[in-house]
C-alpha positions as CSV (number, residue, x, y, z in Angstrom):
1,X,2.6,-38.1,72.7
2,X,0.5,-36.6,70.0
3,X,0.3,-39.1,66.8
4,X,-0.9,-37.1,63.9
5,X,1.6,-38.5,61.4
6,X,0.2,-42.0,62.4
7,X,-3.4,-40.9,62.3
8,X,-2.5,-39.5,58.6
9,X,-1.0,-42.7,57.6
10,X,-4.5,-44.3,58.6
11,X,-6.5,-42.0,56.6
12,X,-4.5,-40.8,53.8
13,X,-6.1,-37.6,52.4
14,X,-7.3,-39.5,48.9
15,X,-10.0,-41.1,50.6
16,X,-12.4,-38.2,51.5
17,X,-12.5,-34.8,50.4
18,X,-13.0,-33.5,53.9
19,X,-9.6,-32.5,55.2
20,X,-10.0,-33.6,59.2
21,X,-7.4,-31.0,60.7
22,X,-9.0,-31.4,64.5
23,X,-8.9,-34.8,64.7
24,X,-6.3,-36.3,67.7
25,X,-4.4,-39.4,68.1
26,X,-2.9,-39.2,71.7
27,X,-0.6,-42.0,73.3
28,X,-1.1,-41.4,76.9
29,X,1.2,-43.2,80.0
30,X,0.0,-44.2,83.1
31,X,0.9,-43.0,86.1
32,X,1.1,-45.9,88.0
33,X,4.3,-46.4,86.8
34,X,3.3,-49.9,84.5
35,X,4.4,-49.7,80.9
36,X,1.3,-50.5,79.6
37,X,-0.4,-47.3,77.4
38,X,-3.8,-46.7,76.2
39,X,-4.4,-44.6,73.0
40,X,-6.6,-41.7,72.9
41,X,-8.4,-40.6,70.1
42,X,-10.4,-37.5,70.3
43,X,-12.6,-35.9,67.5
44,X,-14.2,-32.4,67.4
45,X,-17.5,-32.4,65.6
46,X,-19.2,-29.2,64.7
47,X,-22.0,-29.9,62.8
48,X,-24.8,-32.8,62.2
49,X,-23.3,-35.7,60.5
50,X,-25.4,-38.9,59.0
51,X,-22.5,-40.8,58.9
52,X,-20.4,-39.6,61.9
53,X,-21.2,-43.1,64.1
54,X,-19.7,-45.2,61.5
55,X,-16.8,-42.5,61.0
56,X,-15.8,-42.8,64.8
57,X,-16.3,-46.8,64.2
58,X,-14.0,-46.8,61.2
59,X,-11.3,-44.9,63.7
60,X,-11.3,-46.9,65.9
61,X,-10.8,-50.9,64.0
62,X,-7.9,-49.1,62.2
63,X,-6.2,-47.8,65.0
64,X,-7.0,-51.3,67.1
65,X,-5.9,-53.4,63.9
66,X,-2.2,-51.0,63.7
67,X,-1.7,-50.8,66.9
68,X,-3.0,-53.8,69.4
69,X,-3.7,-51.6,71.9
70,X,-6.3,-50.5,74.2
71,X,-8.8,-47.4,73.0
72,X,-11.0,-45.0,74.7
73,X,-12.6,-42.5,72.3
74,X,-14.0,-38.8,72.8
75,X,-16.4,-36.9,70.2
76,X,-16.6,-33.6,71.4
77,X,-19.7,-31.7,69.7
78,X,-20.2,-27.9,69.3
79,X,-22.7,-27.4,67.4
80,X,-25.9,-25.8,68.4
81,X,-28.4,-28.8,68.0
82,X,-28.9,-29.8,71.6
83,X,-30.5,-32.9,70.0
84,X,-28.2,-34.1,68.0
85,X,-25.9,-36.2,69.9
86,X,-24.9,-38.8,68.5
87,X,-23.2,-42.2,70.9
88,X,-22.7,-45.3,69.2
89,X,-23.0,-47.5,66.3
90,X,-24.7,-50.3,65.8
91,X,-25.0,-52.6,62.7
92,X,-26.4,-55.9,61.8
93,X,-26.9,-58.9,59.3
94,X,-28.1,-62.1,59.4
95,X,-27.4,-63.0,62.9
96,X,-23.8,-61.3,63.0
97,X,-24.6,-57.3,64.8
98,X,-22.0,-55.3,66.2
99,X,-22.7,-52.4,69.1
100,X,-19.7,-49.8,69.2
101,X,-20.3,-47.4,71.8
102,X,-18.0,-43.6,72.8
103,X,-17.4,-41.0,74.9
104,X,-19.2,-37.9,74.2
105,X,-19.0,-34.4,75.6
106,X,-21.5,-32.1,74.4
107,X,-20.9,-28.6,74.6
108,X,-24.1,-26.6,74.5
109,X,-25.7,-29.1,77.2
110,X,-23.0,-28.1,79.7
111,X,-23.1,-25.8,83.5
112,X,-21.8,-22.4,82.4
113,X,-21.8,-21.8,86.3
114,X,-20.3,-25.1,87.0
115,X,-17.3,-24.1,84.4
116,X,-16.9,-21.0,85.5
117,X,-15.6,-22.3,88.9
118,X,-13.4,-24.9,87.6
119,X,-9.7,-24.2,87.3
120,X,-9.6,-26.5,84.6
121,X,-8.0,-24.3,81.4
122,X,-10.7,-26.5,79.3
123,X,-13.2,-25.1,81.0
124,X,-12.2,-21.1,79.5
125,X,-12.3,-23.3,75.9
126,X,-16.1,-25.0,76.7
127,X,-16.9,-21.1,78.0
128,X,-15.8,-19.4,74.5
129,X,-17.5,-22.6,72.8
130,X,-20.7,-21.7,74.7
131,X,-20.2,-17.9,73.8
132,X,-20.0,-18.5,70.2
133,X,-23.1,-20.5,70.0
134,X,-25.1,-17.3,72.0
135,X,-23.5,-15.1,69.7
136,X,-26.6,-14.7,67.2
137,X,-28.9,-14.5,70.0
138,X,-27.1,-11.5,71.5
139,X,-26.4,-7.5,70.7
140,X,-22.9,-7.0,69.7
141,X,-22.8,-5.0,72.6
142,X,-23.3,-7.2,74.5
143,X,-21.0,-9.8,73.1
144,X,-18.5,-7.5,73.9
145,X,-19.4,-7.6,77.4
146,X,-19.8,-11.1,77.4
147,X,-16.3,-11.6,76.1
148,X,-14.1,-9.2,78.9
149,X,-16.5,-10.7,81.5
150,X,-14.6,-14.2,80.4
151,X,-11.9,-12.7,79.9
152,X,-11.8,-11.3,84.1
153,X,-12.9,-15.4,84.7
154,X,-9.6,-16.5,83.1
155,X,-7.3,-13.6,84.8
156,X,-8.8,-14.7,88.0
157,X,-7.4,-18.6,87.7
158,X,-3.8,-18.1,88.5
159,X,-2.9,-19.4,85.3
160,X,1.0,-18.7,84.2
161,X,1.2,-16.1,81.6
162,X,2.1,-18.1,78.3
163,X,-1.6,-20.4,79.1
164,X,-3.3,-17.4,79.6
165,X,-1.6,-16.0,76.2
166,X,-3.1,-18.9,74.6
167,X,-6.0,-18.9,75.6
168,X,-6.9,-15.1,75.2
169,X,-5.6,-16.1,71.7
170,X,-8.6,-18.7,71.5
171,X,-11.5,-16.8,72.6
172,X,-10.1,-13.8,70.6
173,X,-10.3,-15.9,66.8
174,X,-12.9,-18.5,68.0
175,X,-15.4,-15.9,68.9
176,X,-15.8,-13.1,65.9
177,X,-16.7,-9.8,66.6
178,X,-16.9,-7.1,63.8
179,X,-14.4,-4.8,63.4
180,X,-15.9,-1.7,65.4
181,X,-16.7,-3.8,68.1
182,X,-13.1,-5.9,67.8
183,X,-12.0,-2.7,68.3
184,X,-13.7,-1.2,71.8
185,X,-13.5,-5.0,72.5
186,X,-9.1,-4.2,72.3
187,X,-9.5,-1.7,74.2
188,X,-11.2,-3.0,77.2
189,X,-9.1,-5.7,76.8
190,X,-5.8,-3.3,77.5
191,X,-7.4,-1.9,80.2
192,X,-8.1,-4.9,82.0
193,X,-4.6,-6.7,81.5
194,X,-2.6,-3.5,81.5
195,X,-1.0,-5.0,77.7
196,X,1.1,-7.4,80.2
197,X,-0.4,-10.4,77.9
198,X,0.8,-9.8,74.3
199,X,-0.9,-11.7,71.8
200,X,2.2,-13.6,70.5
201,X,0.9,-15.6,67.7
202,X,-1.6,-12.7,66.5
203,X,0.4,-12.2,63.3
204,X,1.0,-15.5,62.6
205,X,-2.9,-15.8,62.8
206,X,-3.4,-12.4,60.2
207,X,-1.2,-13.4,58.2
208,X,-2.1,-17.0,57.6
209,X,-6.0,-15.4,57.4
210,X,-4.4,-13.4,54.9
211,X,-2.8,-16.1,52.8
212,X,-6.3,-18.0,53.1
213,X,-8.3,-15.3,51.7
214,X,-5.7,-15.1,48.7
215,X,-5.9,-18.9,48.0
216,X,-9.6,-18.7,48.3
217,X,-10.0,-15.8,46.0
218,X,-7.8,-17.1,43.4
């Protein structure tokens, strides 16, 4: 059960100007059957942060304070600093210290091989992660290549066709290519699937990229 409105009410938007749109609040059951529920809160982090520890601290005594329940944490980095990786927070004064550790998944540091055997539909998202951060290392060429090579990993899982809709969808907008090469990159792409996975929520995307651009302008 995802809690956003809850997560919201914990940090109203009047107290930073960074508007946290990928942050999660997640009530997860067991499934042992017992009534007891953990929350799970999970943070995306895409870039190096001096105050990020005490951020993911802050999370967490509000959520424990509202809530009285246990907490595991995730900060999920993709950025491309393979040293920057940031676990825990730690703070102290005059004999009274605190030591807050997390869970951390770091994106850059992970087994493309490894994830490329997994049927895990996370893996396809840590795979496009991985092929953004090549993608000013490469030719557009072969980013191109790169892309319909993951796209053949994800039509080989066996996935239904709306999960495989969605995540086409993800490595389509996460991953930018030019327009040329968006284009040849289309039409590999309708080769390979045959058009038999139509990109449901691509106008939704344009046009709210659209609306964007407007705002921004004005």
């Amino acid at each position: 059960e995802f809690l956003d409105k809850e997560l919201e009410d914990l940090f109203p938007p009047e107290e930073s100007t960074n508007v946290r749109y990928v942050d999660k609040l997640i009530k997860v059951y067991l499934k042992d059957g017992r009534e007891r529920w953990i929350l799970v809160h999970v943070e995306v982090q895409g870039y190096r942060d001096p105050s990020f520890e005490e951020r993911m601290f802050t999370y967490y005594y509000r959520i424990k304070d509202r809530y009285q329940h246990d907490i595991t944490a995730w900060a999920i980095f993709t950025d491309r600093n393979k040293r920057y990786h940031p676990k825990e927070y730690k703070t102290s004064f005059l004999g009274t210290s605190l030591n807050y550790r997390f869970n951390t998944y770091k994106v850059i540091n992970q087994q493309e091989e490894k994830l490329r055997k997994s049927d895990n539909p996370f893996a396809i998202i840590v795979l496009t992660v991985l092929l953004d951060i090549k993608k000013d290392k490469v030719k557009s060429d072969e980013m191109i290549d790169l892309k319909i090579d993951l796209v053949r990993n994800l039509l080989e899982k066996g996935f239904s066709k709306s999960k495989i809709r969605y995540l086409l969808n993800f490595l389509k907008y996460y991953v930018r290519l030019e327009k040329d090469e968006a284009e040849i990159f289309e039409q590999k792409l309708d080769k390979i699937t045959g058009k038999s996975y139509p990109m449901g929520i691509e106008q939704f995307l344009l046009q709210r990229e659209r609306m964007e651009g407007r705002e921004e302008g004005i």
